[in-house]
Each structure stands twice: as structure tokens, then as C-alpha cells.
DOGU-125387 format. One record per atom (N, C-alpha, C, O, CB): residue in one letter; x, z negated, y negated. Coordinates in steps of 0.05 Angstrom, whole numbers, plus 5000, padded with zeros to 4 digits. Glycine has a CB too. Layout:
<nodes>
AXZY...
</nodes>
This chain:
<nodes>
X501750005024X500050005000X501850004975X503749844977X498149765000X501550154950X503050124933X501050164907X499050294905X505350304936X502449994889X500449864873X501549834841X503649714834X499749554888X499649984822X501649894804X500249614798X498449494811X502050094776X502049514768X501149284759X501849174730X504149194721X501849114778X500049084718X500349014688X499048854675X496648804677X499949184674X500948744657X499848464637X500748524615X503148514612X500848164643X499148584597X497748654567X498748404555X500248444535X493948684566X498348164562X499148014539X501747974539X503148004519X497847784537X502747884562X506447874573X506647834585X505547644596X508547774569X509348044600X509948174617X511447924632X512747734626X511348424608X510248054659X512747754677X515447654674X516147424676X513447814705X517647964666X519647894654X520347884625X522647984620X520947994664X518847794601X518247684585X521347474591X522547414611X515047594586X521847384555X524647054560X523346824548X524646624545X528347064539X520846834542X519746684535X518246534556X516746674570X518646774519X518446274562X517146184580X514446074584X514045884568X518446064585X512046144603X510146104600X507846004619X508746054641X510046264591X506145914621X504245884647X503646154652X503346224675X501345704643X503446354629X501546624643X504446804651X504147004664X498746824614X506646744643X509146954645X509446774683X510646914699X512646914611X508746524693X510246354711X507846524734X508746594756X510445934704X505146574726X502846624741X503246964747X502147064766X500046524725X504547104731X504347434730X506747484747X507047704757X504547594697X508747244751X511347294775X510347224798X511447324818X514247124772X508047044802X507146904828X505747154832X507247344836X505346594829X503747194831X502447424836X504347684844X503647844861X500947464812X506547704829X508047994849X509647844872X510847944891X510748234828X509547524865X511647504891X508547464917X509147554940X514647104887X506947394916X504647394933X503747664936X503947734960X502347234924X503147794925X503248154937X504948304952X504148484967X503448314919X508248204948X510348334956X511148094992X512848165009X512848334923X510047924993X508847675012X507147885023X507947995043X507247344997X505147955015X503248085033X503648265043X502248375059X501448135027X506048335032X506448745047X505548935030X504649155036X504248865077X505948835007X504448994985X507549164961X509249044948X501848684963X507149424964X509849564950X508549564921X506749724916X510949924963X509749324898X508049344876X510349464856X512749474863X506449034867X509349534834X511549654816X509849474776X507549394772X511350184821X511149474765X510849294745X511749614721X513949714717X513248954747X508549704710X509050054702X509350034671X510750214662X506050294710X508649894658X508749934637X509649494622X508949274630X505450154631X511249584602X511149424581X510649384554X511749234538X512249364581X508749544552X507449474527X504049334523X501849364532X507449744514X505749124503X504248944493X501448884477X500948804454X505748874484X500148944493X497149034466X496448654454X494148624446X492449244492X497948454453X496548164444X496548284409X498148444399X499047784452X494148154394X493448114375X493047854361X490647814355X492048224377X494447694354X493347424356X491647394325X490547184317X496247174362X491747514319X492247394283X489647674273X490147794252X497247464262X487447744288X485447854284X485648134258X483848204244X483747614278X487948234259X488848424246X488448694259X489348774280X491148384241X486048844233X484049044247X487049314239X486649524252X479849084226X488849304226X490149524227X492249514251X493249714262X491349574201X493049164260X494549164271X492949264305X494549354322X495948924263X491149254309X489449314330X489649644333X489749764355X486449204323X489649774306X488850074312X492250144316X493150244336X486750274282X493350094301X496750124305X496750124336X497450344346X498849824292X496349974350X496849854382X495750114397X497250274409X494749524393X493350134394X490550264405X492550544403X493150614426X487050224382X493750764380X494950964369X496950924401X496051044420X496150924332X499250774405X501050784419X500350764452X501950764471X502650604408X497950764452X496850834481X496951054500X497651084523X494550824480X495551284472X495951574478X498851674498X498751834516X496051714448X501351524488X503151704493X503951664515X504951824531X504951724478X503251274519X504051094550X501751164566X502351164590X504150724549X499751214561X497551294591X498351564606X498551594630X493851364580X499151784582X500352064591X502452034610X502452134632X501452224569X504251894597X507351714619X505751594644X507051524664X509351364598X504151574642X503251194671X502051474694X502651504718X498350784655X500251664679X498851854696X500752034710X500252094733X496852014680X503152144696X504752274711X506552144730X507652254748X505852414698X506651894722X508851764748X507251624766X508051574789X511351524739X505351554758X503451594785X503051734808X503351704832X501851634781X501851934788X502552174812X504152224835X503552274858X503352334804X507052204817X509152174833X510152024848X511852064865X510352194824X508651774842X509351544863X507051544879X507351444902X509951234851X505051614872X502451584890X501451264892X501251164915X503251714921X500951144875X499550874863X496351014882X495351234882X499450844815X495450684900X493950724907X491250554896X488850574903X494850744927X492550364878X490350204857X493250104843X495450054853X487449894873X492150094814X492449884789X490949594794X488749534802X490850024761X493149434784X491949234781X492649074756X495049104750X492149114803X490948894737X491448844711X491548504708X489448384710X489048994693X493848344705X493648044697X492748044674X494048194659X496047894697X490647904662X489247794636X488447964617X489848024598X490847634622X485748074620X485248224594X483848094590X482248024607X484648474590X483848024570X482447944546X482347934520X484547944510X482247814546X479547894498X479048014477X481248024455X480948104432X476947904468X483547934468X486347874440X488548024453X490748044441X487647484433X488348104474X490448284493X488748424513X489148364537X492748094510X486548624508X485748804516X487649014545X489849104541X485148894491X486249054568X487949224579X487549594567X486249754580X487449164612X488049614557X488849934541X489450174555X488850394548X491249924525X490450124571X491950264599X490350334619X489350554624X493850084613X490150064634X489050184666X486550364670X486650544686X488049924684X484050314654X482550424662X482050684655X479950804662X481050304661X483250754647X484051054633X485551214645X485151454645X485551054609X488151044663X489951174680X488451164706X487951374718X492751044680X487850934716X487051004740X483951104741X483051054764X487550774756X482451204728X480151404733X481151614725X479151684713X477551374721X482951804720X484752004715X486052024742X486152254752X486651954692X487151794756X488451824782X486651774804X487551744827X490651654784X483551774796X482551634821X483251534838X483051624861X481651694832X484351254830X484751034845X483150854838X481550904820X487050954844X482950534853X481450324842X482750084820X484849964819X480550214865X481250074808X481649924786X481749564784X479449464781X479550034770X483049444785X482649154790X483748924769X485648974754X483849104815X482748734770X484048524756X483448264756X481148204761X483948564734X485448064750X485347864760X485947694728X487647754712X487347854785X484147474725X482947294697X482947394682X484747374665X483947084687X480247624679X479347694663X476747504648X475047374661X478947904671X477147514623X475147364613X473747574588X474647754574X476647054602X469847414593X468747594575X468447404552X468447164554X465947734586X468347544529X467647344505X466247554482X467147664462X470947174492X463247564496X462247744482X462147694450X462347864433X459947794493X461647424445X461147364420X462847474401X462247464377X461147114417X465547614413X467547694392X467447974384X469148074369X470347644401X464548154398X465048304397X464148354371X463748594368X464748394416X463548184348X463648184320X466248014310X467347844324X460848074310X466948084284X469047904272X472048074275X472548314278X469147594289X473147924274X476748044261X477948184289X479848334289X479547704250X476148104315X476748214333X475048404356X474948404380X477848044341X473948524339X471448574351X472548914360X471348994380X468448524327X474549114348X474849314369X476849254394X476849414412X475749564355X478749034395X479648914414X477248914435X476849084453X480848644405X475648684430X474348484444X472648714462X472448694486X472448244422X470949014443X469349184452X471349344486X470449374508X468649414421X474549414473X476149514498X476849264515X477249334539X479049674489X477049074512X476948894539X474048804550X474148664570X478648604534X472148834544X469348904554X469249104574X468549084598X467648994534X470249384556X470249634571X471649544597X470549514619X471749894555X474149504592X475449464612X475049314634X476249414653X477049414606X473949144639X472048894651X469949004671X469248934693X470248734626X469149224652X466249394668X467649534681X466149594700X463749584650X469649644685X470749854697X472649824725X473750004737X472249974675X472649554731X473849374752X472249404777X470549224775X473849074743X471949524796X471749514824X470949234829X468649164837X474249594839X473549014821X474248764839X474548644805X474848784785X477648784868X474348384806X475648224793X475747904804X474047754812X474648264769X478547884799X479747524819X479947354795X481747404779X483947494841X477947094788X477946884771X479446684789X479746674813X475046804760X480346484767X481846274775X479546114771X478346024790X484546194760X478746074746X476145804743X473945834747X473046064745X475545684718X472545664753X469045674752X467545764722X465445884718X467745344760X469345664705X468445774675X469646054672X468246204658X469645564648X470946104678X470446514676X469446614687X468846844680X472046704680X468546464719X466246684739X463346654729X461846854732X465946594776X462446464719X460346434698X460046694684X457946814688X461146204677X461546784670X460447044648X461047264660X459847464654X461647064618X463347284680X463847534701X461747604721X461647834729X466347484718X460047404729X458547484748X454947464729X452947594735X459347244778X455047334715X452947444694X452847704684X450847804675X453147304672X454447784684X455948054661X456748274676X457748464664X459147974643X456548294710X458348424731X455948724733X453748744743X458948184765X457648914721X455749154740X455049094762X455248874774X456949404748X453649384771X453349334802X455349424814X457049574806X451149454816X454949274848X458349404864X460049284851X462249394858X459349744862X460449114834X462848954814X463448764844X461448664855X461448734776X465848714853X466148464870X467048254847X468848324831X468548504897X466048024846X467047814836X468647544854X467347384867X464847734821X471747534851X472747364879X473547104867X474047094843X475647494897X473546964878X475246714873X478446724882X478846734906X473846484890X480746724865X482746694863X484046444856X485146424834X483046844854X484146184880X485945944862X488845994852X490746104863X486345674882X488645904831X491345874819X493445744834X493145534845X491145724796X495845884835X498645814859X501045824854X501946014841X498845984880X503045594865X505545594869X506945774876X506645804900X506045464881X508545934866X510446114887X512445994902X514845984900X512046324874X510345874923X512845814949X510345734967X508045694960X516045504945X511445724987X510845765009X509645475033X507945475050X513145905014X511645255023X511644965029X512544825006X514144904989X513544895052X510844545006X511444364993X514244244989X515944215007X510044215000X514444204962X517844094959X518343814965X516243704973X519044114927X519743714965X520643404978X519143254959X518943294935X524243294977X517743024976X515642944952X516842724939X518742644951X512642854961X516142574912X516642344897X515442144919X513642144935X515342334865X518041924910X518641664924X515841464897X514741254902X523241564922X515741574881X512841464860X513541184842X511741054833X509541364883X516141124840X517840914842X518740904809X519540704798X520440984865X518141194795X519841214771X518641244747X516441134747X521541404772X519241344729X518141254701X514541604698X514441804712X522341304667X513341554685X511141764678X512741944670X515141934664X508941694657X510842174670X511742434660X510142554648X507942564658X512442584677X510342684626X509242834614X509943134611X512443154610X509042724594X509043354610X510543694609X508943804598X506943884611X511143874636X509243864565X507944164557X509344204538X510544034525X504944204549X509344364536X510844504503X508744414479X506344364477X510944954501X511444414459X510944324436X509144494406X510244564386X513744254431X506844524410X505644714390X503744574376X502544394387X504544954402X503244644355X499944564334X497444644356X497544814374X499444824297X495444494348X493444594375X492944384382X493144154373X494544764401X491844554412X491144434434X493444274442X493044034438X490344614453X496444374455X498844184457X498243934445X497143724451X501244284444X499444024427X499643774405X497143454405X497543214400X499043954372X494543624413X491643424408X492843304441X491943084442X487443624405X494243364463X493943344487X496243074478X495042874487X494543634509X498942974464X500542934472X499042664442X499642424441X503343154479X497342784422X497142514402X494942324426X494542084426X495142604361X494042504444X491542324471X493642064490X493141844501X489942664507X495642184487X497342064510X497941834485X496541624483X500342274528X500041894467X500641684450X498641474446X499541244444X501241774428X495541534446X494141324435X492641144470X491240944474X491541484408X493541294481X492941174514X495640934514X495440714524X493441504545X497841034502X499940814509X499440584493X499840354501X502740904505X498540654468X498540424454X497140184461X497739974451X497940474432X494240214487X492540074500X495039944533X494039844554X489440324506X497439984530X498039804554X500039634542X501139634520X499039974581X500239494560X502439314569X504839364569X505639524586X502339244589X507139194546X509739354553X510539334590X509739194609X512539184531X512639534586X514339454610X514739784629X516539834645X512239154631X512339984622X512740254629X515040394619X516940324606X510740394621X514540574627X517240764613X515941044618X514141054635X521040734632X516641274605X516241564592X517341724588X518241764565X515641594576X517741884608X519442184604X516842464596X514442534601X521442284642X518842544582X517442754560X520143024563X522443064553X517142564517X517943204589X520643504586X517943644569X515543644569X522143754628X519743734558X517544034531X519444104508X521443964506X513743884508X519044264494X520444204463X518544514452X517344664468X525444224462X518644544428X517444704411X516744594380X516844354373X515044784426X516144824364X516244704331X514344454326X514044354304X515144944307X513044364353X511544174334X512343884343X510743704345X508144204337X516243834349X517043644369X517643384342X518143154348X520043774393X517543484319X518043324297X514743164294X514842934286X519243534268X512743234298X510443114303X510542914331X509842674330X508343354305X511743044356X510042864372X512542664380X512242514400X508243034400X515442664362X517042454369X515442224337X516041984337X521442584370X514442284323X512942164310X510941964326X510941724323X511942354295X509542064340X506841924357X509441794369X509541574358X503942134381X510941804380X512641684404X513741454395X514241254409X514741854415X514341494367X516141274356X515841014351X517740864344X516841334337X513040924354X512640654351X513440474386X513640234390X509140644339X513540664403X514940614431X518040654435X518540674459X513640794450X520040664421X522140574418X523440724441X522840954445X522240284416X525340574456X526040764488X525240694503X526840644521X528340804501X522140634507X521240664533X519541034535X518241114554X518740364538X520041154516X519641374519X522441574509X523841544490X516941404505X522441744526X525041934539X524742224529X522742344538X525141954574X526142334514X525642614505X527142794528X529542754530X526942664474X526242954543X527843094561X529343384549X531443514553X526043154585X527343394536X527643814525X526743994541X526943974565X530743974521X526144134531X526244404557X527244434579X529444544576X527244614551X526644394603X527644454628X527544654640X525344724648X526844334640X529344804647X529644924682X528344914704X526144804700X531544854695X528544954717X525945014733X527644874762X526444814782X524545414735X530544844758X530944694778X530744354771X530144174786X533344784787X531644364736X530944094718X527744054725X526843894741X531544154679X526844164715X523244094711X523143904744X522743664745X520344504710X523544154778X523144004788X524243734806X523443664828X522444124793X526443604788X528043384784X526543264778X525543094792X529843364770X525943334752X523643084741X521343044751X520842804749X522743104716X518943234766X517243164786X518343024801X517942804791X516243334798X519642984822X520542864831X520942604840X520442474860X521342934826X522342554814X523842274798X520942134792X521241884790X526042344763X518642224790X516242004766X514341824795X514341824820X512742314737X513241684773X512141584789X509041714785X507941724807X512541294786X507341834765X505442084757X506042184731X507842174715X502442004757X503142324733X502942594711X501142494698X498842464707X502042914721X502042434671X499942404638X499442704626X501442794614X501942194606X497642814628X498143044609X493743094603X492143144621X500743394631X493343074588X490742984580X488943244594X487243234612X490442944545X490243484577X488443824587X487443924563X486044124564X485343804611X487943814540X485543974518X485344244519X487144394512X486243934487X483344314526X482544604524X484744764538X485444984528X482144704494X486144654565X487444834585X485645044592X483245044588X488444694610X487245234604X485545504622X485945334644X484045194647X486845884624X487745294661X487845104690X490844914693X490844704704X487745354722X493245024681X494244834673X496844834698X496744634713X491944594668X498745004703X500545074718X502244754728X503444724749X502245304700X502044574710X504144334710X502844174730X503944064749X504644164680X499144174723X498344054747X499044134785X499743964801X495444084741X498644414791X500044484811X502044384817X501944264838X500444664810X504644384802X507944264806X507444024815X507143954838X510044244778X507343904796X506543504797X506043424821X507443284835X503543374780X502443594830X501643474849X502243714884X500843764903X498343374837X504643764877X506043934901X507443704904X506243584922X507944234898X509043584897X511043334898X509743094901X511142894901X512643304873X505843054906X505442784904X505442614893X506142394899X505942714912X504242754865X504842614835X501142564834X499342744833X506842894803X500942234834X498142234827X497542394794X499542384779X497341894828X495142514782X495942584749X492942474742X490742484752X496842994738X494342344713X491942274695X490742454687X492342624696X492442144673X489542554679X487342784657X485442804658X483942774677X487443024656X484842894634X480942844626X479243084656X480043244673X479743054577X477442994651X475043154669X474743424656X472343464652X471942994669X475943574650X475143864642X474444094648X475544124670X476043924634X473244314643X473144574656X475944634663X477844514651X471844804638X476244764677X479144864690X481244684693X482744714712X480545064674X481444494678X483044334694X482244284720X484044234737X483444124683X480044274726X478344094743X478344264771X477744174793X474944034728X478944474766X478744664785X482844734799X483944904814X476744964766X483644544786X487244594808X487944244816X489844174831X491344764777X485744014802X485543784807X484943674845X482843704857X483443724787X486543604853X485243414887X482443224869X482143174845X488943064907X481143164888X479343014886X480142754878X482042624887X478143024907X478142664856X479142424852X478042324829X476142454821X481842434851X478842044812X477642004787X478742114763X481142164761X477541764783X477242144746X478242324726X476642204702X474242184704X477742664733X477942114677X476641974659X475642254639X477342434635X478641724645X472242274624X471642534611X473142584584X474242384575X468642564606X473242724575X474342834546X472742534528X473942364515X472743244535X469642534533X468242294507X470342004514X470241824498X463742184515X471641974533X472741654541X474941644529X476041424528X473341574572X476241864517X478341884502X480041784507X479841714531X478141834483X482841704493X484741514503X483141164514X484641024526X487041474473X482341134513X481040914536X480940974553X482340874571X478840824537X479241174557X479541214584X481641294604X481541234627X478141334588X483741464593X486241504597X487641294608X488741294630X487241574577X487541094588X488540774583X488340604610X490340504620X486340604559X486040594621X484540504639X485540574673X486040444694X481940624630X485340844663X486041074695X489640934696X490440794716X485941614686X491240984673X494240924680X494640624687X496540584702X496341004656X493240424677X493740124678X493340064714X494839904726X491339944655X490940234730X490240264752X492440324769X493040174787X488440424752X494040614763X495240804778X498540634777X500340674794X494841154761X498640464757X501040284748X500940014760X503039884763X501040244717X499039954766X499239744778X498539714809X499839544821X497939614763X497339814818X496039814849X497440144857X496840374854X491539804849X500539954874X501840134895X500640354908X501240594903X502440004914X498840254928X496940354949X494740564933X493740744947X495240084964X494340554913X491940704900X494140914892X493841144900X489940534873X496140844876X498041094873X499441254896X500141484891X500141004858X499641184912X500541294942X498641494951X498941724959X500641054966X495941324946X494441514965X493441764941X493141994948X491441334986X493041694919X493141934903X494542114910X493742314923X493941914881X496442064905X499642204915X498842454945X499342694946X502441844930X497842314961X498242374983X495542594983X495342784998X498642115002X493942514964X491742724970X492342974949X491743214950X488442584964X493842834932X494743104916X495543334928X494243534923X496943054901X497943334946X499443454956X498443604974X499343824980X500943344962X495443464990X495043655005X492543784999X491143905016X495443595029X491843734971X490043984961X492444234954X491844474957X487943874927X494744164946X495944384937X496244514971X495044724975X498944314917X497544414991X497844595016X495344735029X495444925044X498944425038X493044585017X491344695027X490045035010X489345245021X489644435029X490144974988X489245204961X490545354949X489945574939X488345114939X493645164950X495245324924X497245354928X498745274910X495545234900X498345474948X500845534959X500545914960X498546064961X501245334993X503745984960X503146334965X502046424983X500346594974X505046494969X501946405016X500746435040X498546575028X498046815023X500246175056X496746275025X493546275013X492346444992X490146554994X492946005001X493746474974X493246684953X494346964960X493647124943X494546594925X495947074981X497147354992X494947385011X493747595010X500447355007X494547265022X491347325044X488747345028X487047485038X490547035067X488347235007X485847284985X487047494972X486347704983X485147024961X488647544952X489447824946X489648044962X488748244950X491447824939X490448094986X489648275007X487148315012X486448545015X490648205030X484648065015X482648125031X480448254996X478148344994X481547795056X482548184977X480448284960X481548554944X480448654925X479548054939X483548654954X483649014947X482849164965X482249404963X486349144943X482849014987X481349255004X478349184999X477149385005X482049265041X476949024993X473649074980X473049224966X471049364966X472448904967X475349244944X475049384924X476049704926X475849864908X476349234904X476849734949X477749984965X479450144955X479150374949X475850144971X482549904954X484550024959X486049974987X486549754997X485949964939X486650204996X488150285025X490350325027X491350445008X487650485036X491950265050X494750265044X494750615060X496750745062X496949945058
</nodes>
């Protein structure tokens, strides 16, 4: 089977590091796991962030010349479906469905999200071509329950709509935490959502008991803010910086759990890691988070840092309750979110959508 493949907003080998750049490499390493000959065809970038209607038609203009390019080496390679990581209304896929109904092949994609409401406002000829594009999908694989909501509301007919959990690229669980060591926290440092996630944690600490301790891997422009929140905790909280990916999983490892709240995550890649290693994790009850979470308690977004407060004083104090967290963590990930599991769902859902090797 050979397959092209493309991400509109950024590209897997992108140097910027990301949950959706970490998810667009899992995905070719789970295809290329499956027996799948994938090729990565184009890199250009249709994201718009900043609702700029010239900067949209500018983008839209440089299509013409890359679809002409995608259709002839197609050909030549004989692509037997496209497949598209993330279109959506701010990074539209531009490409596929143009090339591959020119190549009659099938058309596919995986977390697509609809957001019709945009199809007015600063982004509204974006928002109209990732619609198009959406309708034009054979197959489409969601990660959350909150995107199959408007995908399967919104689905032509003959549209397959699949469930795709979000996954580790590997294969087996890594050596798990001894649960022995200080919290952990992991996201990058931005205005936002970030930022509202890490002032949640600060005001969760201020409700305990000295005597914890706090490692913090992330860094980004907004690290002068959140060593601010940190600072009334002196060194029981640990600045790590940016980690490596052999660093990052050091520090899983090393903790005893995962603080990281979720504000307005899509699903939240760190939860996967954490709880591969048997990292019980704090975080609110949210859409998509909720869906890469093991079963368990989860304090809601209204309980705010209290409730946060509450869940860690628990998970900190009673051994056995943190253990067995731990222990169920890990094997929701072996069970859902490992490559295996997602190369056997990606297989069984291009051939629905009727691509043949």
C-alpha cells in the first residue's frame, strides 16, 4: 500500500517541538508498523493564525503550482490514498482533495475538526476550504468524543467516521516510576491556555502543606510569568527547561505524579507519557483530556484549584491510593495507546474507506 501524507499546519519534521509535530511522527511510525509504504509529499504550510484575509488568499494563490507538482508525482509513484493530519478552519487542507480526485484515489483524514461558526469572520474563506475538505473524506479518524460530535452530525453519506485513540510511538511500556519522587509538571510556556493551566497549579499549591517538592520541565516566553506564580514556593519548586525526549523521559520516571490541570487541551500528549510510566495525574475533568485519562477521580474545571488541592493532598499522602493509580494508569495506556493498537485501527480504517494495497 502506498500512501501519501500531509499536515497543513506542521509538518512532522518541523524543529519546533510540539504535541501535533510528536502525533504527525507517531502516525507515520504506526503506518510504516503496519506495512504501510507512506511518503510525507508536500511541505507547505497553509496555518493562518492571526485571521488575515490577504494572508489567506496569498496561501490559497501558492496551491495552484503544489497540487500540479503532488498530481504528477503521484502518478509516478502511484499513491493509492492521501491521507491528511489536522485540517482545520486555521490550517485548512488545500491540497488533498484536489489532488486526490484528479488521481482517483481515496481521500482521508485524521482530527479533523468542524467549526462551522467560523465560517463567518476573519476566517471564514479558510474555515469554508476546511469544510470542503471534511466533506470530501471517504474516512475520517477522531481522537476525542468532542470532534466526533460535529463529524458525525455533519458526515455525508458513506462518510466512515472512526475512532482513533491518541498514541505513544512505541510499542511497550517504559520502566515504570518507583512514585517515590518529587511532582511533575510539563507544558510549554505560552499566554493562554498554558499559562491559565500552570497559574491552576500554583494556586492548588498554595492549599497544601509544606514538605512537597516540584519539578517544572517546559520553558517558552511566558516563563517570566509562571517563575512569578512559583516564587512564593522558594526551592521546593525546580525549573527543569526544555527537555529531550530522553530528559523528559527521566523525569517521568523520577516523579512521584502528574499536576498539569488541561485548560482547553485537545487530548494532551504529556498525559499518555506520565501515565506509560505509572504516573498517577491530577487534572480537571475535561473534554479531551478525559478521553487519554485511565479511569479514575478527576476534580471538574468549577472545583478549581481546590479541587486540585484536594485530589494531590490524597495522591500525597495515601501510598496505596497512589500505587494503584499508577498501576491502572499504565495499563489503560497498554491497553489503548500504544503503536500496535493504533497500526491495526489505521489499517482496518483505509481499507473501509477503500484504499488497497
Amino acid at each position: 500500500m502506498k500512501l501519501a501524507f500531509y499536515a497543513p499546519m506542521k509538518t512532522p519534521d518541523d524543529p519546533m517541538p510540539s504535541g501535533d509535530r510528536t502525533m504527525a511522527r507517531g502516525i507515520l511510525s504506526a503506518l510504516e508498523y503496519a506495512g504501510v509504504e507512506v511518503e510525507l509529499v508536500s511541505r507547505l504550510r497553509s496555518r493562518d493564525g492571526a485571521g488575515d484575509a490577504a494572508e489567506q488568499t496569498r496561501i490559497m494563490e501558492t496551491v495552484k503550482t503544489e497540487a500540479s507538482r503532488l498530481i504528477k508525482t503521484g502518478r509516478a509513484a502511484g499513491w493509492q490514498g492521501w491521507l491528511t493530519y489536522h485540517n482545520y478552519y486555521k490550517a485548512p487542507d488545500l491540497l488533498g482533495p484536489g489532488v486526490a480526485r484528479t488521481l482517483g484515489i481515496p481521500y482521508v483524514q485524521i482530527e479533523s475538526t468542524r467549526a462551522r461558526k467560523r465560517l463567518a469572520g476573519p476566517w471564514a474563506a479558510f474555515a469554508r476550504c476546511a469544510e470542503d475538505a471534511t466533506d470530501s473524506a471517504q474516512a475520517i479518524f477522531h481522537f476525542t468524543r468532542r470532534d466526533a460530535e460535529a463529524l458525525l452530525r455533519d458526515a455525508p453519506p458513506q462518510q466512515h467516521i472512526l475512532h482513533l485513540h491518541p498514541f505513544l510511538d512505541r510499542d511497550e511500556l517504559p520502566r515504570p516510576s518507583a512514585l517515590s519522587g518529587p511532582m511533575l509538571a510539563v507544558g510549554m510556556m505560552r499566554q493562554g491556555d498554558k499559562l491559565a493551566s500552570y497559574d491552576l497549579i500554583a494556586a492548588a499549591l498554595q492549599q497544601l502543606q509544606p514538605g512537597w517538592r516540584l519539578d517544572i520541565a517546559g520553558d517558552g516566553p511566558a516563563r517570566p510569568q509562571v517563575e512569578r506564580f512559583m516564587a512564593p514556593f522558594g526551592d521546593a519548586v525546580r525549573f527543569l527547561g526544555a527537555l529531550d525526549g530522553t530528559a523528559l523521559q527521566a523525569a517521568y520516571s523520577d516523579a512521584a505524579l502528574l499536576i498539569w490541570p488541561g485548560v482547553n487541551e485537545a487530548f494532551g500528549m504529556v498525559y499518555l507519557e506520565a501515565q506509560a510510566v505509572g504516573l498517577p495525574v491530577v487534572a480537571q475533568d475535561r473534554p479531551g483530556v478525559r478521553d487519554v485519562l485511565a479511569p479514575g477521580t478527576y476534580p471538574s474545571p468549577e472545583a478549581g484549584a481546590p479541587g486540585l488541592a484536594a485530589r494531590l493532598r490524597h495522591l500525597l499522602s495515601d501510598t496505596k491510593a497512589r500505587h494503584d493509580a499508577g498501576t491502572e494508569a499504565a495499563r489503560h495506556i497498554a491497553r489503548h495507546h500504544l503503536r500496535p493498537v493504533a497500526a491495526r485501527t489505521l489499517l482496518d480504517g483505509l481499507h473501509r474507506a477503500g484504499v488497497a494495497p
